[in-house]
DOVEX-946519 format. One record per residue (C-alpha): residue number from 1; z, y, x. Coordinates in steps of 0.001 Angstrom, whole numbers. Layout:
(NUM (Z Y X));
...
// end
This chain:
(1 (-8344 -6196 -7790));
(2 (-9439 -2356 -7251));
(3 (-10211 -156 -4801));
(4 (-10467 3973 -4781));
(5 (-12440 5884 -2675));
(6 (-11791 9645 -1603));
(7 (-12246 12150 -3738));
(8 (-14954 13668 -793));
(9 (-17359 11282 -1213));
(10 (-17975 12793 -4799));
(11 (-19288 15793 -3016));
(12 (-21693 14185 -1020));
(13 (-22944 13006 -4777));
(14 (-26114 14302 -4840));
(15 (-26995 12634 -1456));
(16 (-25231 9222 -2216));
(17 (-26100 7440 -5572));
(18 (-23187 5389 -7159));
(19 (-25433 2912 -6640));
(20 (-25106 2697 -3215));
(21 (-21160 2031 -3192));
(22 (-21763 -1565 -5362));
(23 (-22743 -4849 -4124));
(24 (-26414 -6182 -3102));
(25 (-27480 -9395 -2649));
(26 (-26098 -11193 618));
(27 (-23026 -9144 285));
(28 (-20311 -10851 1773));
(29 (-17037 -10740 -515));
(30 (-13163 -11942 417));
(31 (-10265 -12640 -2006));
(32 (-6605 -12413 -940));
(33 (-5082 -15932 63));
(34 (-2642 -14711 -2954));
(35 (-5163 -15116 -5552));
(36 (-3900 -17401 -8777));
(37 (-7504 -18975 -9286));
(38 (-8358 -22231 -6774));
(39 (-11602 -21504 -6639));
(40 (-12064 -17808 -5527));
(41 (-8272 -18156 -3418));
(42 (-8613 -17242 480));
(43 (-12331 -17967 380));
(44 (-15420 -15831 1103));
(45 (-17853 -15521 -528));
(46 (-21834 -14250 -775));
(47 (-23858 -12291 -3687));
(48 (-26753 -14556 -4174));
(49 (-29802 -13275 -6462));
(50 (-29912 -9450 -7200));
(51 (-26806 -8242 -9097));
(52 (-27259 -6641 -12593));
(53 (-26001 -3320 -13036));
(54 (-24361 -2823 -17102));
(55 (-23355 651 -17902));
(56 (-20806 194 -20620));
(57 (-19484 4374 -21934));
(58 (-16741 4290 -23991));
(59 (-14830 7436 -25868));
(60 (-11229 7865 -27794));
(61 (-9999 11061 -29334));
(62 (-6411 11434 -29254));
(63 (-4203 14106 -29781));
(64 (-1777 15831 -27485));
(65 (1081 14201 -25657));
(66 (-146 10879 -26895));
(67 (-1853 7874 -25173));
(68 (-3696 4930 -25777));
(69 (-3532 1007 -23825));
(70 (-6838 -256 -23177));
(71 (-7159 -4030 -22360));
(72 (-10272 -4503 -20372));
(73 (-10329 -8547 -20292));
(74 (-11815 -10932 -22907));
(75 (-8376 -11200 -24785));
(76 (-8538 -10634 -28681));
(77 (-8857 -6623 -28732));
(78 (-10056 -6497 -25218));
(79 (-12944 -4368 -24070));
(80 (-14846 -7684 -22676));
(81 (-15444 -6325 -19261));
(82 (-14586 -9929 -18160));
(83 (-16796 -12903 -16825));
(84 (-16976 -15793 -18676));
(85 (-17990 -18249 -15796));
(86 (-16232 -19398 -12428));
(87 (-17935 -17989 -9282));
(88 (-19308 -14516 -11299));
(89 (-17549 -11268 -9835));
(90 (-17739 -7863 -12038));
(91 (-17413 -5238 -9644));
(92 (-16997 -2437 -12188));
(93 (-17484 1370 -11058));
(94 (-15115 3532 -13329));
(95 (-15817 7053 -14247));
(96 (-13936 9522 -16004));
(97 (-16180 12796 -17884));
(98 (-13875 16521 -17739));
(99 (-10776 16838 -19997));
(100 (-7379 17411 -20357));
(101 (-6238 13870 -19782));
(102 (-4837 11655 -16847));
(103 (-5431 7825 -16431));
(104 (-2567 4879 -15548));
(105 (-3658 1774 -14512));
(106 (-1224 -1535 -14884));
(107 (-1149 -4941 -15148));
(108 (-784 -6672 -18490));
(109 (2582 -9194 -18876));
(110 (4281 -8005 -16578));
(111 (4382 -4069 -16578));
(112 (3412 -3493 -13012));
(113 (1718 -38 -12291));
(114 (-260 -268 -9081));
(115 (-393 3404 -8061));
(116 (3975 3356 -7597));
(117 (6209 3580 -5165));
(118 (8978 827 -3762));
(119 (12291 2633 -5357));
(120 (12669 1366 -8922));
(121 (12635 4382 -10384));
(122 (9563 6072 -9359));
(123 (7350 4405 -11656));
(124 (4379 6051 -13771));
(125 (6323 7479 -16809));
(126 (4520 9269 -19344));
(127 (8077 10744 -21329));
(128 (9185 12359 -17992));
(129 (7986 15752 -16983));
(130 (6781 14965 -13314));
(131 (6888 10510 -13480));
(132 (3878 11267 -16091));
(133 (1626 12362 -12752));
(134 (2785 9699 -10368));
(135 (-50 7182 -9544));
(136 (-2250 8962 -12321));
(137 (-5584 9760 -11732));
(138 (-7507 12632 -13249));
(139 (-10711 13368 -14313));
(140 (-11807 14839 -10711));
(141 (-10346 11816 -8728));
(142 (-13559 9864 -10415));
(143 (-15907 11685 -11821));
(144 (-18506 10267 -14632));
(145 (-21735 10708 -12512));
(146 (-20229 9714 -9016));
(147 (-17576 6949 -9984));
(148 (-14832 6243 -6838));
(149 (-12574 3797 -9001));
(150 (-13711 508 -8164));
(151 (-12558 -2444 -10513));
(152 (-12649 -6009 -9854));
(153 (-12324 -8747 -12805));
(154 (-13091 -12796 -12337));
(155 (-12509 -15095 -15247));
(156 (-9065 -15547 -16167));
(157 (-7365 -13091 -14026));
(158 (-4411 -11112 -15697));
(159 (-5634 -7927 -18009));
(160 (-6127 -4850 -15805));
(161 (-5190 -1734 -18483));
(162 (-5941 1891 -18344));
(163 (-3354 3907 -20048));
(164 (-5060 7454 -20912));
(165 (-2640 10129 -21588));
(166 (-3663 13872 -23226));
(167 (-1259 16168 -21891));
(168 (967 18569 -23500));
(169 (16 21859 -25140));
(170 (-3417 19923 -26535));
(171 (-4212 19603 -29716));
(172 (-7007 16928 -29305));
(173 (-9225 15693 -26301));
(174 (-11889 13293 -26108));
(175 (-11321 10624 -23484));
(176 (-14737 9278 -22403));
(177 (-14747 6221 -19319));
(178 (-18027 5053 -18075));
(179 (-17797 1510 -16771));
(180 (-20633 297 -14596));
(181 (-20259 -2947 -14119));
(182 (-21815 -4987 -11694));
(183 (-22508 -8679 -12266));
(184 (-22530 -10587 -8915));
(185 (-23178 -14242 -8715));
(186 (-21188 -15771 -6200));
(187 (-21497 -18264 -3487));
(188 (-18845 -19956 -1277));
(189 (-19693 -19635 2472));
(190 (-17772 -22696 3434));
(191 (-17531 -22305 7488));
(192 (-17504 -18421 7813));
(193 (-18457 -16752 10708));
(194 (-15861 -13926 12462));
(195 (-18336 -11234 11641));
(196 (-18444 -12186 8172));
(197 (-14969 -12649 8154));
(198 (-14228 -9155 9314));
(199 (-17237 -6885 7406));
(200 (-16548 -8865 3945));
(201 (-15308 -6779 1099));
(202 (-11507 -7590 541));
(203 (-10057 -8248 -2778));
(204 (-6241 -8370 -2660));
(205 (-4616 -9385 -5539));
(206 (-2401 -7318 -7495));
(207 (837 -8575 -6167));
(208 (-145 -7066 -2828));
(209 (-396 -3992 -3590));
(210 (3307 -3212 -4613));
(211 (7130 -3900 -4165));
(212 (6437 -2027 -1147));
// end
């Protein structure tokens, strides 16, 4: 579902192209044996053909101590950062350009932040004075040129959405995302071998990565 690398790779930037962090052809891929979709659950996969690389900016100006939900699946509204087709992955780099502003990231339908923690209350909440950092990620944690936030959308999956929040004391800010997204076509490998099985990119699903 996503992935986040350290904020130190961004300083090896100039020696590392984002680039380099996506899938190539004959990458090997895993989803989670929790996945909802039969055809991608518990199996591995490998990029076949050369990927194509989209670079998708997008920019909202909103005022202080205000925030906007941004639906990034095909839904009416959506950003359409979703694949249309079964066995296409969208590995989508996500880069945030300098501002006053933090990011949330949750799960349409059913409210679930990912970056939380186990006790109920400690939940991403943008009317409380320290809850409105928890889980958030700022411009620096991804920056615009050297992306660390790594996305991952099949067809059908529930909406990932970013919740951008200005902070207090701003009058306006420009909120500007760059989404690279990389189109992978995907192919099963049926009888997997254990070194495929262990170096293959792992994509958990959503549920996996809270309630805990």
């Amino acid at each position: 579902m996503l992935s986040h690398l350290s904020p130190l790779v961004a300083r090896v930037a100039t020696y590392v192209k984002p680039e380099d962090l996506l899938l190539t052809k004959g990458a090997w891929v895993k989803f989670s044996a929790q996945h909802k979709k039969s055809w991608a659950r518990g199996k591995l996969f490998e990029v076949i053909d050369t990927p194509m690389l989209v670079n998708y900016p997008v920019s909202y100006i909103l005022p202080g101590d205000d925030y906007k939900d941004i639906d990034l699946s095909n839904a009416t509204g959506g950003l359409n950062l979703y694949p249309e087709a079964e066995y296409v992955l969208y590995q989508i780099a996500l880069g945030f350009k300098p501002g006053d502003y933090i990011v949330h990231i949750y799960i349409s339908g059913t409210d679930k932040y990912i970056y939380r923690l186990a006790e109920t209350s400690m939940y991403p909440d943008i009317s409380s004075a320290t809850l409105k950092y928890l889980g958030a990620f700022d411009p620096e944690s991804s920056p615009f040129n050297a992306p660390l936030l790594f996305l991952y959308a099949i067809k059908g999956v529930d909406p990932i959405y970013l919740r951008p929040y200005v902070l207090e004391g701003v009058d306006y800010e420009k909120v500007t995302m760059l989404f690279k997204i990389n189109k992978c076509k995907l192919r099963e490998i049926e009888n997997p071998t254990e070194e495929q099985l262990e170096r293959a990119l792992y994509i958990p699903y959503y549920e996996e990565l809270t309630g805990w």
